[in-house]
Chimera marker file (.cmm) of the C-alpha trace (Angstrom):
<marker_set name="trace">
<marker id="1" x="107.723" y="119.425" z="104.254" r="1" g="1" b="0" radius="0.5"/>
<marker id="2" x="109.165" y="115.561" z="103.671" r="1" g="1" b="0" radius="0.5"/>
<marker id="3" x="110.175" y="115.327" z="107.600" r="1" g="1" b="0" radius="0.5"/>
<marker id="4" x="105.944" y="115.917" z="107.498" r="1" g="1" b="0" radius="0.5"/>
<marker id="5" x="105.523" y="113.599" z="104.719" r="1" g="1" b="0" radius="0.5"/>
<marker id="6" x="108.024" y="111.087" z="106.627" r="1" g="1" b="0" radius="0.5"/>
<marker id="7" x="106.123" y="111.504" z="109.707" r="1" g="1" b="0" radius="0.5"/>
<marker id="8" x="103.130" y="111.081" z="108.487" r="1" g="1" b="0" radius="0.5"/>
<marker id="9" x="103.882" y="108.213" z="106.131" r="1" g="1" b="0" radius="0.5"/>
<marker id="10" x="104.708" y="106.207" z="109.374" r="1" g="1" b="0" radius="0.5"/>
<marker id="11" x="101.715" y="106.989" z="111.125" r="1" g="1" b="0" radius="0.5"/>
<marker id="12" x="99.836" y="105.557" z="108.020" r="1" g="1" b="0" radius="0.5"/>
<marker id="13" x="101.907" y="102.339" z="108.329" r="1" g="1" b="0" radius="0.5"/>
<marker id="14" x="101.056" y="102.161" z="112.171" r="1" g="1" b="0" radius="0.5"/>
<marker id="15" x="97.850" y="102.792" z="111.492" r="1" g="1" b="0" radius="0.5"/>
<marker id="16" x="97.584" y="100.213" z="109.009" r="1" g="1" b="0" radius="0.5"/>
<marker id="17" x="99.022" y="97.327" z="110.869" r="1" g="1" b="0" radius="0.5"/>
<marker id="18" x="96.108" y="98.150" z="113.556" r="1" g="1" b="0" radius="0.5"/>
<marker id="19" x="93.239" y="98.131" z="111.137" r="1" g="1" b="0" radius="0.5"/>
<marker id="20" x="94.145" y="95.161" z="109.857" r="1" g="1" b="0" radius="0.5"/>
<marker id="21" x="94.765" y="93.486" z="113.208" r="1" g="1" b="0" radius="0.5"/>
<marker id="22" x="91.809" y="94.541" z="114.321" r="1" g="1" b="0" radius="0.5"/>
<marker id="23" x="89.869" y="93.471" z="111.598" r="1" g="1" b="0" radius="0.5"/>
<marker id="24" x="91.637" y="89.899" z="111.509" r="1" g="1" b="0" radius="0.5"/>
<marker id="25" x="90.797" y="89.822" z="115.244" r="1" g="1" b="0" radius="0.5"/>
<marker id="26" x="87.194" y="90.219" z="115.021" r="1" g="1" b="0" radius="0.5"/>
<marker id="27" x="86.187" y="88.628" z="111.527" r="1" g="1" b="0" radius="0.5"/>
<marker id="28" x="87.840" y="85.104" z="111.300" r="1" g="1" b="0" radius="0.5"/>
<marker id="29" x="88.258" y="84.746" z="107.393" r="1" g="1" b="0" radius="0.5"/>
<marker id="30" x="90.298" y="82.068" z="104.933" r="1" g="1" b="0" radius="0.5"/>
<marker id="31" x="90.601" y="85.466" z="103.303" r="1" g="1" b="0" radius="0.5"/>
<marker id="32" x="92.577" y="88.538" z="104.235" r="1" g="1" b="0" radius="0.5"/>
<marker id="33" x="89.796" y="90.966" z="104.910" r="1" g="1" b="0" radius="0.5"/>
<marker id="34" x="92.040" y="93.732" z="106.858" r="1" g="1" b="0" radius="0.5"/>
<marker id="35" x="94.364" y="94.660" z="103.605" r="1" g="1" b="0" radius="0.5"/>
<marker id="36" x="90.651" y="95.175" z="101.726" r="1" g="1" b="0" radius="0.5"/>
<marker id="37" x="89.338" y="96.899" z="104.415" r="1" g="1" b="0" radius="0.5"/>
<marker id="38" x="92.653" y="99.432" z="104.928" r="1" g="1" b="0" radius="0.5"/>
<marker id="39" x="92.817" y="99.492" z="100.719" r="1" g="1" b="0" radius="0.5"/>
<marker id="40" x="89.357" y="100.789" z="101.108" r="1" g="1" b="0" radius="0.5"/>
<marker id="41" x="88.633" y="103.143" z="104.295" r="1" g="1" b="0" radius="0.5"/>
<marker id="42" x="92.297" y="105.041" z="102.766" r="1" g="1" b="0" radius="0.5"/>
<marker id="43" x="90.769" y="105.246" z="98.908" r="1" g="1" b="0" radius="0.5"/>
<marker id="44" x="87.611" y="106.591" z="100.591" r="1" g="1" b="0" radius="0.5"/>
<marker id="45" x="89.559" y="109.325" z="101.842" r="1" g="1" b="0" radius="0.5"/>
<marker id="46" x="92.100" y="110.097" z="99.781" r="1" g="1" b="0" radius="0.5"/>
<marker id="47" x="88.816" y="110.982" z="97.309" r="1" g="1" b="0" radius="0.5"/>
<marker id="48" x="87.734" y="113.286" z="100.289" r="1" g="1" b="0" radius="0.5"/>
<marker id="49" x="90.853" y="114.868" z="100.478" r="1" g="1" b="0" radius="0.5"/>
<marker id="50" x="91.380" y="115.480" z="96.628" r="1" g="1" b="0" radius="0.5"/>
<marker id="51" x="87.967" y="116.809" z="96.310" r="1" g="1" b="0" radius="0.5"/>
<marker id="52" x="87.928" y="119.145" z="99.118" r="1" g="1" b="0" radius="0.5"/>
<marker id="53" x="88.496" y="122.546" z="97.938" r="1" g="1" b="0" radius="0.5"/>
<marker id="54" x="89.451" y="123.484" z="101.716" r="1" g="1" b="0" radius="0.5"/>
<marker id="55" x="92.452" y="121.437" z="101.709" r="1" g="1" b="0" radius="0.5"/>
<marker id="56" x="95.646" y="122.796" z="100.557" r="1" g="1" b="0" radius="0.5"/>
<marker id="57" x="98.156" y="121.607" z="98.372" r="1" g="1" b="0" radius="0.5"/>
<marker id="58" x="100.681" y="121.357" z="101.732" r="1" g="1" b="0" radius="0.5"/>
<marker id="59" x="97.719" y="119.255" z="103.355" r="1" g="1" b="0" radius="0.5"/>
<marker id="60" x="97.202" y="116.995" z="100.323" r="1" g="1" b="0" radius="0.5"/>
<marker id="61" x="100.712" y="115.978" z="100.146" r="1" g="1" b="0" radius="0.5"/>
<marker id="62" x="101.012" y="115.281" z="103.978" r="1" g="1" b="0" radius="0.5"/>
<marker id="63" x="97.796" y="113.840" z="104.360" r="1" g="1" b="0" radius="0.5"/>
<marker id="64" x="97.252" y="112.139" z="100.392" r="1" g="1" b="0" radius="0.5"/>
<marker id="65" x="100.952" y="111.052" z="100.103" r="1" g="1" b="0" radius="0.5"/>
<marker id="66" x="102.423" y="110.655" z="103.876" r="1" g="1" b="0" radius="0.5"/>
<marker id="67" x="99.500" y="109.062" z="106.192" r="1" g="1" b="0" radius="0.5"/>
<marker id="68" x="97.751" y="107.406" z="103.365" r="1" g="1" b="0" radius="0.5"/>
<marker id="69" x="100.408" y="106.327" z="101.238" r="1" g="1" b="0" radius="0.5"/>
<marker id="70" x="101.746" y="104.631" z="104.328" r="1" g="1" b="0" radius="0.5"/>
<marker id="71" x="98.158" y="103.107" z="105.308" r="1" g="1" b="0" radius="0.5"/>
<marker id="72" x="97.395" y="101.687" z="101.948" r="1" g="1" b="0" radius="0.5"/>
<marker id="73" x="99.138" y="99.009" z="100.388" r="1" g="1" b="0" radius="0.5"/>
<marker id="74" x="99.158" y="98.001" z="96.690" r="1" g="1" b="0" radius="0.5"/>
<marker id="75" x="101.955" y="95.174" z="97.157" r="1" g="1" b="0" radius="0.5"/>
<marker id="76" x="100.157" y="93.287" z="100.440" r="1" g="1" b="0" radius="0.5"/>
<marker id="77" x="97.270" y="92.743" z="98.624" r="1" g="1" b="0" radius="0.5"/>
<marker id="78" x="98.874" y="91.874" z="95.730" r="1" g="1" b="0" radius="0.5"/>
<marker id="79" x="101.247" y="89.268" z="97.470" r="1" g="1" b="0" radius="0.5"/>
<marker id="80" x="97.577" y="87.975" z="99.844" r="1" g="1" b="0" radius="0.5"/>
<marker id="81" x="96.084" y="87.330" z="96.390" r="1" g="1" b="0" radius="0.5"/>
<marker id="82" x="99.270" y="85.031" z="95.159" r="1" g="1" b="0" radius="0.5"/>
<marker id="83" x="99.205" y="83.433" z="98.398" r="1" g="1" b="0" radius="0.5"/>
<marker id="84" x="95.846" y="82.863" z="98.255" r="1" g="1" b="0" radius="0.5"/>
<marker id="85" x="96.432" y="80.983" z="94.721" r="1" g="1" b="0" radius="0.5"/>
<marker id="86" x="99.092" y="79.148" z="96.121" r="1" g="1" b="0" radius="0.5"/>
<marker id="87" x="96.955" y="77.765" z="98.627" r="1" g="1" b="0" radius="0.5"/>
<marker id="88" x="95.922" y="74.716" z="95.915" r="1" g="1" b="0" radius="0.5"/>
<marker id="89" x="93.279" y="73.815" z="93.369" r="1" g="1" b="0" radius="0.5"/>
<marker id="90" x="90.836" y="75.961" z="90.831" r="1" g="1" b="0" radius="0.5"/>
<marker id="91" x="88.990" y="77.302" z="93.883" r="1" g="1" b="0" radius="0.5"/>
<marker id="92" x="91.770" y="78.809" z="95.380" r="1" g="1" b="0" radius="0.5"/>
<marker id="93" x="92.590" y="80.265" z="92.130" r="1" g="1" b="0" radius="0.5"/>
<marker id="94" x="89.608" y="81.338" z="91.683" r="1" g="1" b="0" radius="0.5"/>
<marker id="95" x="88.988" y="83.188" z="95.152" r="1" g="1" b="0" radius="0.5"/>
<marker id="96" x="92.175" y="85.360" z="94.488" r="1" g="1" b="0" radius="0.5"/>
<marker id="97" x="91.022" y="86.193" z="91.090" r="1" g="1" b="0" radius="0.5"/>
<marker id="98" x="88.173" y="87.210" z="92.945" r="1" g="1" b="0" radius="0.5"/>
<marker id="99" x="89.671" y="89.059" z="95.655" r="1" g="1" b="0" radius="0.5"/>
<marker id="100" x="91.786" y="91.040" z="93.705" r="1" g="1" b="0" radius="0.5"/>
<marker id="101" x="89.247" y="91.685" z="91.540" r="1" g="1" b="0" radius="0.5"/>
<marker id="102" x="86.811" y="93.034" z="94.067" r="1" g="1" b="0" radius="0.5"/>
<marker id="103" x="89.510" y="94.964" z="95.743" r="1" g="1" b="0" radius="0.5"/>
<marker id="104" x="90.329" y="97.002" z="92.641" r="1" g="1" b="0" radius="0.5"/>
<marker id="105" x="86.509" y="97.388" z="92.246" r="1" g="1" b="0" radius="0.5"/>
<marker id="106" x="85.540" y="98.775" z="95.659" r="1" g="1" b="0" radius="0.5"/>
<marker id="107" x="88.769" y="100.545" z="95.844" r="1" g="1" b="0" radius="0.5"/>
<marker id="108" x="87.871" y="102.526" z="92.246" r="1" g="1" b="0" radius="0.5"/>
<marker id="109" x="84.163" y="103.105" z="93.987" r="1" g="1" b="0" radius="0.5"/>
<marker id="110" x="85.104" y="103.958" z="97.437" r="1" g="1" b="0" radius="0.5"/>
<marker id="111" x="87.517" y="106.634" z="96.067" r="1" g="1" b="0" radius="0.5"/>
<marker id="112" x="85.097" y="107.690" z="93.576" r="1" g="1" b="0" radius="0.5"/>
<marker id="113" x="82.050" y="108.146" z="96.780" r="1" g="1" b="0" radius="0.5"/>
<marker id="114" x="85.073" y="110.328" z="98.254" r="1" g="1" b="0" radius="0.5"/>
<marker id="115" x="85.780" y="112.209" z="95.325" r="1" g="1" b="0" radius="0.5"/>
<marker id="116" x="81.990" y="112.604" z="95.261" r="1" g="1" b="0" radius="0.5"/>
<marker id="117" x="81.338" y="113.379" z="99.170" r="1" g="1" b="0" radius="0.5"/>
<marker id="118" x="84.399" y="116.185" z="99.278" r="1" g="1" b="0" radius="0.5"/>
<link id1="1" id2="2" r="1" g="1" b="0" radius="0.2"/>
<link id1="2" id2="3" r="1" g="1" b="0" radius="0.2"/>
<link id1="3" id2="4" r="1" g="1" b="0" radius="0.2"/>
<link id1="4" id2="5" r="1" g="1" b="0" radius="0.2"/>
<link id1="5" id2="6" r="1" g="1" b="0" radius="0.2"/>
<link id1="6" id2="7" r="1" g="1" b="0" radius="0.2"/>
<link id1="7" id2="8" r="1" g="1" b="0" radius="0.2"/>
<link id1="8" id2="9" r="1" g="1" b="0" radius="0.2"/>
<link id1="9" id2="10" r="1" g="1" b="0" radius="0.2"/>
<link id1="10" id2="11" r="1" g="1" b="0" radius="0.2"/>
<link id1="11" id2="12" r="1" g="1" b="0" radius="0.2"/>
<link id1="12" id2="13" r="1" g="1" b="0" radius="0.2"/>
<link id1="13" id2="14" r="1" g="1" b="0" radius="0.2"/>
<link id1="14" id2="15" r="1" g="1" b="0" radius="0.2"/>
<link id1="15" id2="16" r="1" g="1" b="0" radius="0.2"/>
<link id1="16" id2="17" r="1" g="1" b="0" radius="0.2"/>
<link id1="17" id2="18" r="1" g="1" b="0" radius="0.2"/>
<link id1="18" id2="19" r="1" g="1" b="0" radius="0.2"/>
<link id1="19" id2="20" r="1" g="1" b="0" radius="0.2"/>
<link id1="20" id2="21" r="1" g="1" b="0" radius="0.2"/>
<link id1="21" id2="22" r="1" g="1" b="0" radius="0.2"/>
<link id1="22" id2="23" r="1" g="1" b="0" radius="0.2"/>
<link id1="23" id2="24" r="1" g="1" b="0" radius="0.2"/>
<link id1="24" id2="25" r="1" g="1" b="0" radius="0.2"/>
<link id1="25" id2="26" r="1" g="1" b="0" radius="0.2"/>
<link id1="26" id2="27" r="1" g="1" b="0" radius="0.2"/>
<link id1="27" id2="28" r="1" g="1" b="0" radius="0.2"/>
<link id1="28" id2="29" r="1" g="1" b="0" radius="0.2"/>
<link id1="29" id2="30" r="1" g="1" b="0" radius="0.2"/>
<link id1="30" id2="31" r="1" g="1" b="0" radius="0.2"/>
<link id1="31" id2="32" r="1" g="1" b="0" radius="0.2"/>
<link id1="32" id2="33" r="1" g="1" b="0" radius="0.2"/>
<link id1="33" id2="34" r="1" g="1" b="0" radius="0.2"/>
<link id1="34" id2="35" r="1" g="1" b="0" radius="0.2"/>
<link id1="35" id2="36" r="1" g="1" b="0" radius="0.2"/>
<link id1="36" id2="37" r="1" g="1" b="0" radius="0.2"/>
<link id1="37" id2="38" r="1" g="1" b="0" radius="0.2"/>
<link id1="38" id2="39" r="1" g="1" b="0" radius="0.2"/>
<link id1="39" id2="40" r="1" g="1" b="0" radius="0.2"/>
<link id1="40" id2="41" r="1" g="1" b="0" radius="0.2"/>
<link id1="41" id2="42" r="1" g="1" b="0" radius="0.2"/>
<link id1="42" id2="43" r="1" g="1" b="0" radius="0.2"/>
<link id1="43" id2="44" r="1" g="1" b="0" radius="0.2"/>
<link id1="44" id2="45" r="1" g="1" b="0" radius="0.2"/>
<link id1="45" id2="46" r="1" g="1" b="0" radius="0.2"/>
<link id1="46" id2="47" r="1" g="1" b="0" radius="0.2"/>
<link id1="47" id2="48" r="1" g="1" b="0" radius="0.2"/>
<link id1="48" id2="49" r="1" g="1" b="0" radius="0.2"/>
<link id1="49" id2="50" r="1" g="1" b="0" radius="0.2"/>
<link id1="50" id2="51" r="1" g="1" b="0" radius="0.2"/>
<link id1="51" id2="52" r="1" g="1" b="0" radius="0.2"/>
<link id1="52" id2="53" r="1" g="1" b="0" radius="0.2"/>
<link id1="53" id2="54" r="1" g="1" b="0" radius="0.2"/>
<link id1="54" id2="55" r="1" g="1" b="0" radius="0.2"/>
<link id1="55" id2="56" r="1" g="1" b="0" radius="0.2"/>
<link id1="56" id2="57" r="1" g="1" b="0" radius="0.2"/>
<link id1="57" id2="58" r="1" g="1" b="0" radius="0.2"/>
<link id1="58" id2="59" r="1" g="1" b="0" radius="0.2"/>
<link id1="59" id2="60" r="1" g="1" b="0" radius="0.2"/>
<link id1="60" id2="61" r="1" g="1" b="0" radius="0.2"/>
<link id1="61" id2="62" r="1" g="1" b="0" radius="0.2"/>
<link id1="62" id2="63" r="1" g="1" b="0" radius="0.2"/>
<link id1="63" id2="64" r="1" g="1" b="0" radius="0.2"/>
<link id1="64" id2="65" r="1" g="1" b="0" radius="0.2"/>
<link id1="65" id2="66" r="1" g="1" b="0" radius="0.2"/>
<link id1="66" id2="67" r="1" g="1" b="0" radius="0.2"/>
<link id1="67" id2="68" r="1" g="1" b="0" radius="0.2"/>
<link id1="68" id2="69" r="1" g="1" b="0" radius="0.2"/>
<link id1="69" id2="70" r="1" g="1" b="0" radius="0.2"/>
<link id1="70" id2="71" r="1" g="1" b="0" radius="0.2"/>
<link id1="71" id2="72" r="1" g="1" b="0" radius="0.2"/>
<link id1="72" id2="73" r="1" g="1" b="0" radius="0.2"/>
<link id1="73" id2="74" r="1" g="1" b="0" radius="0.2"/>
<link id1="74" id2="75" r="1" g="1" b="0" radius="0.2"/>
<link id1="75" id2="76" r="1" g="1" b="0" radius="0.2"/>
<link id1="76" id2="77" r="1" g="1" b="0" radius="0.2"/>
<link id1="77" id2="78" r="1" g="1" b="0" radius="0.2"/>
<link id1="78" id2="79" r="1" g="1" b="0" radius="0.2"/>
<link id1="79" id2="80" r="1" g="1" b="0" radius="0.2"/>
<link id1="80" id2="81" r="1" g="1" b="0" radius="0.2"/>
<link id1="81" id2="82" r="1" g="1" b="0" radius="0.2"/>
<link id1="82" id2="83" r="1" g="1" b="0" radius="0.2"/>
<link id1="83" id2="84" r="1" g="1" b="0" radius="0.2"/>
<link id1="84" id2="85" r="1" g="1" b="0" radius="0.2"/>
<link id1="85" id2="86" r="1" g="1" b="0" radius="0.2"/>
<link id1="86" id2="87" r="1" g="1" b="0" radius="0.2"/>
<link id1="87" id2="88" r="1" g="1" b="0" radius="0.2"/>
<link id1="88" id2="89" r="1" g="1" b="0" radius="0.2"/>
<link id1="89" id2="90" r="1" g="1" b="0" radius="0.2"/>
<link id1="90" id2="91" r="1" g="1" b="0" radius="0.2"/>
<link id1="91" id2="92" r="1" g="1" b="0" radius="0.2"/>
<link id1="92" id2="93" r="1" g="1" b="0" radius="0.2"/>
<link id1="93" id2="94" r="1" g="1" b="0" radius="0.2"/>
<link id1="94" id2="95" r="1" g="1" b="0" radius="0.2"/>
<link id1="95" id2="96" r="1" g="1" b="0" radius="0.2"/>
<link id1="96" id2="97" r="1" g="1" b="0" radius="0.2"/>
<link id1="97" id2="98" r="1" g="1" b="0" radius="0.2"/>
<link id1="98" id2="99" r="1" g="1" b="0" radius="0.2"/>
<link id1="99" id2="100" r="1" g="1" b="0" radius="0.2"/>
<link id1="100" id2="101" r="1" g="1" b="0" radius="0.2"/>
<link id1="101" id2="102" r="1" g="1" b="0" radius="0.2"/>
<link id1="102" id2="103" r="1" g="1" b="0" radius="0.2"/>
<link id1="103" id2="104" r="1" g="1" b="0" radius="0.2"/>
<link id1="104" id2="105" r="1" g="1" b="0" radius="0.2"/>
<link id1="105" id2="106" r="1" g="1" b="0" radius="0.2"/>
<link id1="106" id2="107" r="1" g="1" b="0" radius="0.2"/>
<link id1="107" id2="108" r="1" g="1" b="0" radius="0.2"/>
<link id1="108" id2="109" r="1" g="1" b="0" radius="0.2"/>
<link id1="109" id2="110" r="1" g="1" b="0" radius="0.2"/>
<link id1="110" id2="111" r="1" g="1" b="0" radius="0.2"/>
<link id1="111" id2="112" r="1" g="1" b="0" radius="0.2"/>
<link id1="112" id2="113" r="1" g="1" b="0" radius="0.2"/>
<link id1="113" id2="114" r="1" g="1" b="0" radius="0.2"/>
<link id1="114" id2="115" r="1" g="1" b="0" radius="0.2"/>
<link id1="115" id2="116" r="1" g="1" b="0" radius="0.2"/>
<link id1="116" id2="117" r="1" g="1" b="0" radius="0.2"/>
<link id1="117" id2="118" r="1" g="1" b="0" radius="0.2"/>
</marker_set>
C-alpha cells in the first residue's frame, strides 16, 4: 500500500507541474494563477473522493493522500504569496493578502461543492 501511495504521490507532483504550466502558458498573470488553480481542481476532488460512499478506504488513501497530496501544494502558494509581497509597496502587499486569502476561500468552497457533489 505506500509503494501505491509513493506512486501515486509522484504522479500528483507530475501532474501538478503540468497544470500549472499550462495554466501559466495560456493566462499571462503578475499573479501565480496555476498554484490556485491546482490548490483548487485537487480540493474539488479530494471532497468527491471523501464523500463518495463507493470509494474505499484503500482508494482514499491512494487517491486522497498519494495523487492529491502530491498535486496540491500548501507551501508553493504560501512561498508565491511572500514573493508576491516582496515584490514592493502597499499594493503588492496587498495583492498577496489577497491571494492567499482567496485561495483559502475557494479552496474551503471547492472542497465543500465536492464534499457536496460525492
Amino acid at each position: 500500500m505506500i509503494a501505491l501511495i509513493a506512486l501515486a504521490g509522484g504522479l500528483g507532483a507530475v501532474l501538478r507541474f503540468v497544470v500549472d504550466g499550462a495554466v501559466a502558458r495560456w493566462v499571462r498573470s503578475s499573479v501565480p494563477l496555476g498554484t490556485f488553480v491546482v490548490n483548487l481542481s485537487g480540493s474539488f476532488v479530494l471532497g468527491l473522493v471523501v464523500a463518495s460512499t463507493a470509494t474505499g478506504s484503500d482508494v482514499r488513501a491512494v487517491v486522497g493522500t498519494g495523487l492529491l497530496g502530491g498535486y496540491t501544494t500548501f507551501s508553493a502558494a504560501s512561498v508565491e504569496s511572500v514573493l508576491l509581497a516582496r515584490a514592493g509597496g502597499a499594493r503588492a502587499v496587498t495583492v498577496a493578502a489577497l491571494h492567499a486569502a482567496a485561495m483559502l476561500a475557494a479552496g474551503l468552497a471547492a472542497a465543500a461543492l465536492g464534499l457536496w457533489a460525492g
